[in-house]
RODORO-570370 format. One record per residue (C-alpha): residue number from 1; x, y, z. Coordinates in steps of 0.02 Angstrom, whole numbers, always signed. Example, Ala and Ser with C-alpha at 12.3 -4.5 7.8 and 13.67 -1.06 7.14 Angstrom:
BEGIN
<pt><nr>1</nr><c1>+615</c1><c2>-225</c2><c3>+390</c3></pt>
<pt><nr>2</nr><c1>+684</c1><c2>-53</c2><c3>+357</c3></pt>
END
This chain:
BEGIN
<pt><nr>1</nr><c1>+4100</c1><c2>+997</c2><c3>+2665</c3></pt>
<pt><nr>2</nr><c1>+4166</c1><c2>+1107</c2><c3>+2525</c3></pt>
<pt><nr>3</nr><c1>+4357</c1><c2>+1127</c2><c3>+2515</c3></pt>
<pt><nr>4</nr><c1>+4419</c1><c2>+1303</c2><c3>+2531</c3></pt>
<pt><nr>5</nr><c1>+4506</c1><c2>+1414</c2><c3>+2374</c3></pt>
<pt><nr>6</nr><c1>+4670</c1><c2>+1370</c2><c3>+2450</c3></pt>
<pt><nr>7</nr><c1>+4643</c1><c2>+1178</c2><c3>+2457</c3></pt>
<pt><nr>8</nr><c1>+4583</c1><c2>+1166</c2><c3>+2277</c3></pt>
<pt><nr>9</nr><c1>+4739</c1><c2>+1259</c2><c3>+2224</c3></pt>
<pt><nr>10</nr><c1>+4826</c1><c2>+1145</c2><c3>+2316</c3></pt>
<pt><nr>11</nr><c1>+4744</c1><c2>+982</c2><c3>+2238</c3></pt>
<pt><nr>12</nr><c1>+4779</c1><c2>+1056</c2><c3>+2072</c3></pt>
<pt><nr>13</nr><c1>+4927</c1><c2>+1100</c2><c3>+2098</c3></pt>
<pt><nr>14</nr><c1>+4991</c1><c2>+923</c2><c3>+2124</c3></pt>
<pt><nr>15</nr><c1>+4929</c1><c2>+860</c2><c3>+1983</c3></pt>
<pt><nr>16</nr><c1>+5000</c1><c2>+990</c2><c3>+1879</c3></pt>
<pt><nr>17</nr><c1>+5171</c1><c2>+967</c2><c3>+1929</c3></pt>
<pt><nr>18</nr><c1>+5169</c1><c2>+797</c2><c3>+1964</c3></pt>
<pt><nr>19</nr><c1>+5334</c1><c2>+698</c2><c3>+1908</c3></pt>
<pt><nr>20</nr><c1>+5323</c1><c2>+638</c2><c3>+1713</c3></pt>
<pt><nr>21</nr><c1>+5379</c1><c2>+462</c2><c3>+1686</c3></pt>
<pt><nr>22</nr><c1>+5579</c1><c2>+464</c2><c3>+1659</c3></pt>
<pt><nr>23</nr><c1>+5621</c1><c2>+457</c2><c3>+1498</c3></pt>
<pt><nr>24</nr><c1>+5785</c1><c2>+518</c2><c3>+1396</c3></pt>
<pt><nr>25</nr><c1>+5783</c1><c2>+681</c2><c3>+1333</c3></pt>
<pt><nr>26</nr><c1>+5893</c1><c2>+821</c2><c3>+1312</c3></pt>
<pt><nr>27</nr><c1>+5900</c1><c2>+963</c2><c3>+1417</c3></pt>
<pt><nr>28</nr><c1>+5943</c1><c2>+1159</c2><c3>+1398</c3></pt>
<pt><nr>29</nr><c1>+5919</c1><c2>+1321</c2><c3>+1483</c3></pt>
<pt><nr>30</nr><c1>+5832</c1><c2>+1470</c2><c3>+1412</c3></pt>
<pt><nr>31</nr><c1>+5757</c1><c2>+1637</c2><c3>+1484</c3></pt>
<pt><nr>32</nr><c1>+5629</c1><c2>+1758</c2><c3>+1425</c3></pt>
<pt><nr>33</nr><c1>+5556</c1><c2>+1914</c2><c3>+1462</c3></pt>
<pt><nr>34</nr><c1>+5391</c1><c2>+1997</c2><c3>+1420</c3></pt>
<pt><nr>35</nr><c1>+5315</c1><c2>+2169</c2><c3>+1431</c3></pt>
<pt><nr>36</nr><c1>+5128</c1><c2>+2177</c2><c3>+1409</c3></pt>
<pt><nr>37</nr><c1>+5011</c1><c2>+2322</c2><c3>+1422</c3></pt>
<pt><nr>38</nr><c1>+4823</c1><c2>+2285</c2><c3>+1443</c3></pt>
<pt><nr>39</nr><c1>+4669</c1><c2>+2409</c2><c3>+1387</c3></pt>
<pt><nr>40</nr><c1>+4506</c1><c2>+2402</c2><c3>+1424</c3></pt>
<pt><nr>41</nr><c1>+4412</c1><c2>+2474</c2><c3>+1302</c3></pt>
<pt><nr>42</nr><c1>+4221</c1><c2>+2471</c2><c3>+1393</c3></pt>
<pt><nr>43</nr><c1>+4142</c1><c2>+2333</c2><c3>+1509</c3></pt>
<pt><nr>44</nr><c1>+4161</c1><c2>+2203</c2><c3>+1376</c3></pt>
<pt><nr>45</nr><c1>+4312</c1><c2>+2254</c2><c3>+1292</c3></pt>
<pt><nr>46</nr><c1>+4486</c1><c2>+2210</c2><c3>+1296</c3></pt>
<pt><nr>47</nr><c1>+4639</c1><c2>+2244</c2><c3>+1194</c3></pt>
<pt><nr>48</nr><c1>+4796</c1><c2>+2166</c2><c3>+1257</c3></pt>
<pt><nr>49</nr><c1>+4969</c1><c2>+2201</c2><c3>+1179</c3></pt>
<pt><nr>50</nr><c1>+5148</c1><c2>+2113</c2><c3>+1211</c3></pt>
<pt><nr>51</nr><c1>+5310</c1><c2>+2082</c2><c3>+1148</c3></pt>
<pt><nr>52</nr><c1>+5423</c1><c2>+1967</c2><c3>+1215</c3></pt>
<pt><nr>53</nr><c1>+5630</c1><c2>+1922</c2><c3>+1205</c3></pt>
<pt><nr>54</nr><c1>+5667</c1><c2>+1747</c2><c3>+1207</c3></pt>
<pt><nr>55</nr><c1>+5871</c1><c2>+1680</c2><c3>+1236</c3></pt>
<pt><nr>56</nr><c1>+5860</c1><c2>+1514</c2><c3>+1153</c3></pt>
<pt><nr>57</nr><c1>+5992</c1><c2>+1374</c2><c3>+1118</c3></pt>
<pt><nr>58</nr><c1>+6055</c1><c2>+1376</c2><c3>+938</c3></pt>
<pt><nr>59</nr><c1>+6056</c1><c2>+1181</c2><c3>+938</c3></pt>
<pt><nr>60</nr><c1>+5867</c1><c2>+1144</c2><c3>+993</c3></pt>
<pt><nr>61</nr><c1>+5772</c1><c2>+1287</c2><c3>+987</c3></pt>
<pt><nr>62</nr><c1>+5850</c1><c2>+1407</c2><c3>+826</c3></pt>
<pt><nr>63</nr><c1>+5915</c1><c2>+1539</c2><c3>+919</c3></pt>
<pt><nr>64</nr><c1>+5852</c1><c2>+1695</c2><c3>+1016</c3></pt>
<pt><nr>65</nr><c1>+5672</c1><c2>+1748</c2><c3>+970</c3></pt>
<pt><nr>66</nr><c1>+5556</c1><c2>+1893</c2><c3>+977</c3></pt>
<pt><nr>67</nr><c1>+5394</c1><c2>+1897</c2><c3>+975</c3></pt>
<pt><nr>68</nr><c1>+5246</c1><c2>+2019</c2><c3>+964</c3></pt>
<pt><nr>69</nr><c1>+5079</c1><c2>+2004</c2><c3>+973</c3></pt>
<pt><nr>70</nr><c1>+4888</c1><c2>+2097</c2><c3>+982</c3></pt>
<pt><nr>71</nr><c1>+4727</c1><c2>+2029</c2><c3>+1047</c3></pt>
<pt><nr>72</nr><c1>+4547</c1><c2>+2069</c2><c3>+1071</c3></pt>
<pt><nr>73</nr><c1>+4451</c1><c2>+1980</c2><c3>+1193</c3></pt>
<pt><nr>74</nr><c1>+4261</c1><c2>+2005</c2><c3>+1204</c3></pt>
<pt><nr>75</nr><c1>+4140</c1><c2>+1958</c2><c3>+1332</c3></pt>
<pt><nr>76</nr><c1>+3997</c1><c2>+1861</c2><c3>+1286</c3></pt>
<pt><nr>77</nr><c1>+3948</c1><c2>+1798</c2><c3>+1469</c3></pt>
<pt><nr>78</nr><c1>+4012</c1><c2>+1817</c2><c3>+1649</c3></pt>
<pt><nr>79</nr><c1>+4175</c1><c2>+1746</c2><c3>+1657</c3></pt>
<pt><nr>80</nr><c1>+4178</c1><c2>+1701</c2><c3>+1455</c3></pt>
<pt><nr>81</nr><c1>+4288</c1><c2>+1782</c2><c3>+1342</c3></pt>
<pt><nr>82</nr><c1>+4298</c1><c2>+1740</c2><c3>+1141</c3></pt>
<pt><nr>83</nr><c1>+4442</c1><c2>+1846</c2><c3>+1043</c3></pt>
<pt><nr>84</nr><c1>+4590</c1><c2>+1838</c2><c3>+937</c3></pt>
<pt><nr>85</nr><c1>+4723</c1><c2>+1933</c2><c3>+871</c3></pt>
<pt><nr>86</nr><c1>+4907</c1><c2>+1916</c2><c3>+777</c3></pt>
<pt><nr>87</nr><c1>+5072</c1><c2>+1888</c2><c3>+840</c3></pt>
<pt><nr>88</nr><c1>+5248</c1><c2>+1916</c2><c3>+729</c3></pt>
<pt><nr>89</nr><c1>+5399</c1><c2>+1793</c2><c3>+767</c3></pt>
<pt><nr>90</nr><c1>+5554</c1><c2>+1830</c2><c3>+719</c3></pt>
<pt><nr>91</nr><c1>+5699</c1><c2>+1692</c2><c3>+752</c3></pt>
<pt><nr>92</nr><c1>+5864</c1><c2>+1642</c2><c3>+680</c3></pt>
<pt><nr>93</nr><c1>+5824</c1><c2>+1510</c2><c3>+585</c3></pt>
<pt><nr>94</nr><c1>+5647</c1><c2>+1562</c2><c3>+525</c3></pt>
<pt><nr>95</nr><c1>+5494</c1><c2>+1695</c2><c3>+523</c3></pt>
<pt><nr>96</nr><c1>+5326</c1><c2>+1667</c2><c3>+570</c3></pt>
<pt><nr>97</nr><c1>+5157</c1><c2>+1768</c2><c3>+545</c3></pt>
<pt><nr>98</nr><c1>+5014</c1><c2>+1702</c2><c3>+691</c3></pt>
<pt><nr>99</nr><c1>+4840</c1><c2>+1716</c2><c3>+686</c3></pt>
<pt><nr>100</nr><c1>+4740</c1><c2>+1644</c2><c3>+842</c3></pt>
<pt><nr>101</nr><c1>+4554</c1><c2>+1648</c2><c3>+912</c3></pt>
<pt><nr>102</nr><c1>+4544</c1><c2>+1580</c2><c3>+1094</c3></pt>
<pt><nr>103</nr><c1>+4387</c1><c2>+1565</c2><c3>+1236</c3></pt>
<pt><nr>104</nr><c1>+4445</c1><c2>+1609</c2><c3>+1394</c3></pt>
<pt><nr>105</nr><c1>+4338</c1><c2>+1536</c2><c3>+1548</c3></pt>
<pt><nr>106</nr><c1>+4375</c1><c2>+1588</c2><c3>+1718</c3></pt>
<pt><nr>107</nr><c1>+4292</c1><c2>+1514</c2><c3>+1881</c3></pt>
<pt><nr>108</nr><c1>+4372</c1><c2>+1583</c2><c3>+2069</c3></pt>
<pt><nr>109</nr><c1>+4550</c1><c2>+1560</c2><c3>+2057</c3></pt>
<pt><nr>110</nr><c1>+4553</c1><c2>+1470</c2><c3>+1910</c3></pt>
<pt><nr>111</nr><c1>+4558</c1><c2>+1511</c2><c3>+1706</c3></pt>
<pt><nr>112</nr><c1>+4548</c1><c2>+1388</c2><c3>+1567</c3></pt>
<pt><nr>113</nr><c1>+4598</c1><c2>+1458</c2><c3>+1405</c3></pt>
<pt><nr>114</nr><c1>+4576</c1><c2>+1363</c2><c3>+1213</c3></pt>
<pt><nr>115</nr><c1>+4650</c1><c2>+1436</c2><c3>+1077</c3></pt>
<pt><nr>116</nr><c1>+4652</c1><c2>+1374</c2><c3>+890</c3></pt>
<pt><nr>117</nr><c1>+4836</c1><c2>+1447</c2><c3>+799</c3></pt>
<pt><nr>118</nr><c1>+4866</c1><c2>+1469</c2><c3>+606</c3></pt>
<pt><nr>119</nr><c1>+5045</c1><c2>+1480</c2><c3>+586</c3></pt>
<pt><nr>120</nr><c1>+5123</c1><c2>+1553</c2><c3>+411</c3></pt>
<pt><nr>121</nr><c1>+5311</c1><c2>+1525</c2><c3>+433</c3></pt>
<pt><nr>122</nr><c1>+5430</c1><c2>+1589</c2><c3>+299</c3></pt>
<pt><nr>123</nr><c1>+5512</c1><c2>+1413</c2><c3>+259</c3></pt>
<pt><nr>124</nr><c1>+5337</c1><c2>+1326</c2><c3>+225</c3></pt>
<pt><nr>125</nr><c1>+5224</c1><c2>+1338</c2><c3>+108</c3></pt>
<pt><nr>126</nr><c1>+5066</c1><c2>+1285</c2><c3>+180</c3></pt>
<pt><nr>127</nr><c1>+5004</c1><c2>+1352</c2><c3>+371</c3></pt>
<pt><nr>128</nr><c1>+5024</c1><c2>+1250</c2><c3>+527</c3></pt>
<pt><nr>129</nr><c1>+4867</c1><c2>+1210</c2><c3>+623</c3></pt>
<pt><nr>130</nr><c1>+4909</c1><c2>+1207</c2><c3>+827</c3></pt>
<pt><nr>131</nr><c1>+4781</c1><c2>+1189</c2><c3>+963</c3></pt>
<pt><nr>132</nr><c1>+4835</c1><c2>+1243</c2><c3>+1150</c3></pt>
<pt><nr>133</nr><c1>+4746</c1><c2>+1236</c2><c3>+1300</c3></pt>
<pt><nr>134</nr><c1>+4794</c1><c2>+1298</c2><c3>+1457</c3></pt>
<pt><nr>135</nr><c1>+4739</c1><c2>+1291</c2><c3>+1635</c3></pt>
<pt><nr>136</nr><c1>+4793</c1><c2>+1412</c2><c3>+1755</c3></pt>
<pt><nr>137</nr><c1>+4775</c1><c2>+1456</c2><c3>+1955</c3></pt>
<pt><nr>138</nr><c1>+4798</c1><c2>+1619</c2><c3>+2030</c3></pt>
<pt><nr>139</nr><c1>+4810</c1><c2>+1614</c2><c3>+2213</c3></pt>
<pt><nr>140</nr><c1>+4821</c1><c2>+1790</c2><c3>+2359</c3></pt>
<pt><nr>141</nr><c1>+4942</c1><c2>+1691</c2><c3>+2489</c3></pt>
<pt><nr>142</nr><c1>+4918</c1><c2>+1863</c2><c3>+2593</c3></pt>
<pt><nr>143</nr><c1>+4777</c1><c2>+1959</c2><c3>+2679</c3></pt>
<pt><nr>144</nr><c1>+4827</c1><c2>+2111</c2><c3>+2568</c3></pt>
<pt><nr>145</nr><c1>+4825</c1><c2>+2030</c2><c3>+2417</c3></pt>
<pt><nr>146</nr><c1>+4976</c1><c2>+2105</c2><c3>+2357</c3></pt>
<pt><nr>147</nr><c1>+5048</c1><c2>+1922</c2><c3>+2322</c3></pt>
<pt><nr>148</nr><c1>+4997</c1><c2>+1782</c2><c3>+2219</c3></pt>
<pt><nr>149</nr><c1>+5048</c1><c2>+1611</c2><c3>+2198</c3></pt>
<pt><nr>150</nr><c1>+5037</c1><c2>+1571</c2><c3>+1998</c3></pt>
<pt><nr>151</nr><c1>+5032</c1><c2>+1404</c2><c3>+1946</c3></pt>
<pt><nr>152</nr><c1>+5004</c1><c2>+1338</c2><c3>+1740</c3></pt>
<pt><nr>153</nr><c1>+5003</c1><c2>+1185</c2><c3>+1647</c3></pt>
<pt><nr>154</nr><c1>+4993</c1><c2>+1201</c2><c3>+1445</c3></pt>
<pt><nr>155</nr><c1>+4958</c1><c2>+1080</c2><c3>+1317</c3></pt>
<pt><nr>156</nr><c1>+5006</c1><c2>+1087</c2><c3>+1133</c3></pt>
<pt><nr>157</nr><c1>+4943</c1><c2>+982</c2><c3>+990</c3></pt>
<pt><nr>158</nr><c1>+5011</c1><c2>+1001</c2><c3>+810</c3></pt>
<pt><nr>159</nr><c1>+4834</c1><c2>+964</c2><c3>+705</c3></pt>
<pt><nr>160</nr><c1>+4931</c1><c2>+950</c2><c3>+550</c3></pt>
<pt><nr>161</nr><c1>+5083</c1><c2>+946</c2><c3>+449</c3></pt>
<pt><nr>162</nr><c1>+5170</c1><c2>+1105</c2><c3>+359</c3></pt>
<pt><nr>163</nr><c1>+5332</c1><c2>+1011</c2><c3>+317</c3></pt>
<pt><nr>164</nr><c1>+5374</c1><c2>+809</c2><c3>+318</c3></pt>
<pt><nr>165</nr><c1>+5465</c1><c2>+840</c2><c3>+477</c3></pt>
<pt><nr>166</nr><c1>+5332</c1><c2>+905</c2><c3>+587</c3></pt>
<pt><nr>167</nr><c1>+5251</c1><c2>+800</c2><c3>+710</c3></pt>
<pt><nr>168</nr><c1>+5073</c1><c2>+782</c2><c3>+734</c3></pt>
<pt><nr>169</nr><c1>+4960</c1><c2>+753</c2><c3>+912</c3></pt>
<pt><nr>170</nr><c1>+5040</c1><c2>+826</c2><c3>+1068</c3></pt>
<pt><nr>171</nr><c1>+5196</c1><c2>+928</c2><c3>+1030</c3></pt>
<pt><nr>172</nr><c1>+5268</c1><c2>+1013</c2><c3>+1187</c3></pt>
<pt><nr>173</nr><c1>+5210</c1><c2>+1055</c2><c3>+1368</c3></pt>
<pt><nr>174</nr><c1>+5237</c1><c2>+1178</c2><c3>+1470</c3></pt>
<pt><nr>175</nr><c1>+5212</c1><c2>+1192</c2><c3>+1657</c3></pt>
<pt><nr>176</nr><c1>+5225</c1><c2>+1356</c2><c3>+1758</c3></pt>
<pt><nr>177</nr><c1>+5236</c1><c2>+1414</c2><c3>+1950</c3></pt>
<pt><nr>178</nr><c1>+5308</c1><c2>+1574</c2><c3>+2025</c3></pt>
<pt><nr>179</nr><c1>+5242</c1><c2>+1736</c2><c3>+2086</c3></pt>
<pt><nr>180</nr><c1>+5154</c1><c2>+1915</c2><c3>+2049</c3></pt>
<pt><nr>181</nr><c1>+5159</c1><c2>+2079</c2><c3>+2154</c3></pt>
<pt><nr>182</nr><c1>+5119</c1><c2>+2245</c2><c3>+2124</c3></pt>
<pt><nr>183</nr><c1>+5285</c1><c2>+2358</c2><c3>+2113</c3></pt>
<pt><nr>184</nr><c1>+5189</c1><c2>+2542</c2><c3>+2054</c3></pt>
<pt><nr>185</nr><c1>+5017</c1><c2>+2587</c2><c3>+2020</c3></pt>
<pt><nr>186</nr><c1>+4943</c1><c2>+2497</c2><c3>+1862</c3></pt>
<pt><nr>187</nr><c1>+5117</c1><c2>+2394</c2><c3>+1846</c3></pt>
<pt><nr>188</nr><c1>+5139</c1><c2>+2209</c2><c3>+1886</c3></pt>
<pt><nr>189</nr><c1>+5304</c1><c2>+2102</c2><c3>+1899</c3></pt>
<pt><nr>190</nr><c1>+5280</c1><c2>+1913</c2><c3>+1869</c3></pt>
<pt><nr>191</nr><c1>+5417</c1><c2>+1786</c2><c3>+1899</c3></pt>
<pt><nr>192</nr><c1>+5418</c1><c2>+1590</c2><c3>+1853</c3></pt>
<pt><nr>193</nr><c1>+5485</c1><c2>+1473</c2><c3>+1820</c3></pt>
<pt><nr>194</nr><c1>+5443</c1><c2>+1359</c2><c3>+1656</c3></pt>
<pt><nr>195</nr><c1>+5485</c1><c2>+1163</c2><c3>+1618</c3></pt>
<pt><nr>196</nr><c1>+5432</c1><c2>+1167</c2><c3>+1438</c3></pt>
<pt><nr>197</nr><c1>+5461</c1><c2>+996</c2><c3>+1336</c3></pt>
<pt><nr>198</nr><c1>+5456</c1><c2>+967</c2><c3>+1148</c3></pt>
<pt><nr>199</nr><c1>+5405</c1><c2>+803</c2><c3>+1117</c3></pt>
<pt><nr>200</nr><c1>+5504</c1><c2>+707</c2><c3>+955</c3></pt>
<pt><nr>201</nr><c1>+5469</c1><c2>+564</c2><c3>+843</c3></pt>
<pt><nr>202</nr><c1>+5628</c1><c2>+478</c2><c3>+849</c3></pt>
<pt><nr>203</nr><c1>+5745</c1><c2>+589</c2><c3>+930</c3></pt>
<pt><nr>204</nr><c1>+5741</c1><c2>+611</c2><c3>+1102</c3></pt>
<pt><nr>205</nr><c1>+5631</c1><c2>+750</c2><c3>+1190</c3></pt>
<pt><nr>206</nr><c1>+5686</c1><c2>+937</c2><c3>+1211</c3></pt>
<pt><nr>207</nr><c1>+5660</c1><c2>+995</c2><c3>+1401</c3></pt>
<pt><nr>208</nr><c1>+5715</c1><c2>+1168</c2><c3>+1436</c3></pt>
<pt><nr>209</nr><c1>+5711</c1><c2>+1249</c2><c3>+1605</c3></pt>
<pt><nr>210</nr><c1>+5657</c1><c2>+1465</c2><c3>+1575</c3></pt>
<pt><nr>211</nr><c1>+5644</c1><c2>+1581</c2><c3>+1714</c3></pt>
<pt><nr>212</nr><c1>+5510</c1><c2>+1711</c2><c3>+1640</c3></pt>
<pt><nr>213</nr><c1>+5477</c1><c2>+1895</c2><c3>+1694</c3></pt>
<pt><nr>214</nr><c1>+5350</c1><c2>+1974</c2><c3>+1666</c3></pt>
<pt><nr>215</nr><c1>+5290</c1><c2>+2154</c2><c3>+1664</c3></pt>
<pt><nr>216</nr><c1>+5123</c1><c2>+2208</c2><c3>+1651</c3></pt>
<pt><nr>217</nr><c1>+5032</c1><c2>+2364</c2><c3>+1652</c3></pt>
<pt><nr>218</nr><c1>+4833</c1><c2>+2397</c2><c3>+1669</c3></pt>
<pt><nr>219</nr><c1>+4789</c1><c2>+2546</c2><c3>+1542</c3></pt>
END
């Protein structure tokens, strides 16, 4: 007998946020907020634009960060997206220009994104290579609709190296739950909460703990 939405989320959810093997590793706090406007262009056409402000430890992370960013994503199939776009960081220690191309696949509650990253920071000389993929659930946990359960696990894998200290393979992690609701026409508020951890080669790990709002509006 099939399972239900709800019981798939609920399978996947588990294994998403199952415990990680205890290991040492250094822990901080951090929180972030994003505002993001979305435009749809025609029936195959989307432009998506954000910026986001990032409170970061000095010590692990260089300092408070913004970001801001522009995609197009184009429709090439039901529920398959390809599209790309460029993001500017700007942090204490360093700056970085961002080019990525992603394929977004989505399936019920579900979405699996890929995206490939060329990364030109300002204290290297040659670009970073990074390869993320995310999977996400979006569940309704009322008749209405008007609130969803959001749960995300993210994978990041550093494909080369841009300076002798960079690490190579899988880099960081990042898993996600919290909530959306409506709050005005056209305008979403998202809240969750993040356990992002850097992986290090020698050192021990980075795990940071981020409440994240975000705003979102439909264009």
């Amino acid at each position: 007998m099939p399972c239900s939405p709800r019981a798939r989320f609920a399978t996947g959810l588990c294994l998403l946020l199952a415990p990680m093997p205890a290991i040492a590793a250094e822990s901080e706090s951090q929180a972030w907020m994003t505002e993001q406007a979305t435009v749809r262009i025609d029936d195959a056409n989307i432009v998506t634009i954000d910026s986001s402000q990032r409170l970061r430890s000095d010590a692990n992370s260089g300092g408070e960060q913004f970001v801001a960013r522009i995609g197009l994503d184009h429709e090439i199939a039901p529920h398959v997206q390809l599209g790309g776009g460029i993001a500017y960081l700007d942090s204490e220690v360093d700056k970085e220009l961002r080019l990525f191309q992603q394929a977004i696949v989505t399936k019920g509650v579900w979405l699996s994104r890929t995206r490939i990253e060329q990364r030109f920071f300002s204290t290297a000389d040659e670009p970073s290579w990074r390869l993320r993929q995310r999977v996400q659930a979006s569940v309704p946990i009322d008749r209405a609709k008007k609130w969803t359960v959001v749960a995300a696990t993210e994978l990041f894998f550093h494909l080369n190296r841009a300076r002798p200290s960079d690490k190579t393979g899988l880099a960081m992690m990042r898993n996600q739950i919290g909530l959306r609701h409506p709050i005005a026409k056209a305008l979403d508020a998202q809240l969750l909460y993040m356990r992002q951890q850097n992986f290090r080669d020698g050192r021990p790990d980075v795990v940071s703990h981020i409440p994240w709002l975000t705003l979102s509006w439909r264009l």
